[in-house]
C-alpha angles and dihedrals in degrees: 000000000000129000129211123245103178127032098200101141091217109191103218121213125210124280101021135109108232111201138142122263134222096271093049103249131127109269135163137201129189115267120252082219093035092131099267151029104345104237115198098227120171111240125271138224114244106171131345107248102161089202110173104221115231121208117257099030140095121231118205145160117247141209092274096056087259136148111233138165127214118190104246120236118221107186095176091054089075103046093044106047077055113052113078121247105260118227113230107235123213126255119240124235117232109247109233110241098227104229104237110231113230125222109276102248109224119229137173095240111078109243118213097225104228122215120262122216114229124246114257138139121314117241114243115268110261109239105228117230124230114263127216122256105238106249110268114242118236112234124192110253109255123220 
């Protein structure tokens, strides 16, 4: 439940942001969807609160014009000051299988050698695009 810190009764007007400023007093600023031209305008002081800010809670502005304070609630803080930090862990090469030579068999005939291509990496498969089905013609129907 939240509680309230300032009872100040601030009347709002259309189209401002009403916060709380660093100082902890009541300031607006013009909205960027406000309706209109968005004007840059610096903010300006409403009422002096003097509201000190605690850790852990959210500070707004109600219906009655009033200061108040809810606790926040954060689900993800528990779940992750528990879990461990995970090592990375490094990737393996893959070790290159050597092709054996086999002995050159001798034959009467004379043999052109043909050039082998050394083994390397492959090249990444190309990803074929969809092509476009050609427009169908529209025939007259025959009887």
């Amino acid at each position: 439940m939240a509680s309230k810190v300032a009872k100040l009764g601030i009347k709002r007007e259309a189209g401002w942001l009403y916060f709380l400023d660093k100082k902890g007093n009541v300031s607006r600023t013009r909205m960027a969807r406000g309706g209109g031209k968005v004007r840059k305008t610096k903010p300006q002081l409403v009422a002096k609160a003097g509201v000190e800010r605690e850790d852990g809670f959210l500070y707004y502005i109600d219906k009655q014009g009033d200061v108040c304070k809810v606790k926040m609630k954060r689900a993800g803080s528990r779940r992750r000051k528990a879990a461990p930090k995970r090592k990375t862990a490094k990737k393996k090469t893959a070790k290159r299988k050597t092709a054996k030579k086999k002995a050159p068999r001798k034959k009467a005939g004379a043999r052109k050698k043909t050039a082998r291509k050394k083994a390397g990496r492959k090249k990444p498969a190309r990803r074929k695009t969809a092509r476009k089905k050609p427009a169908r013609r529209k025939t007259a129907k025959r009887r």
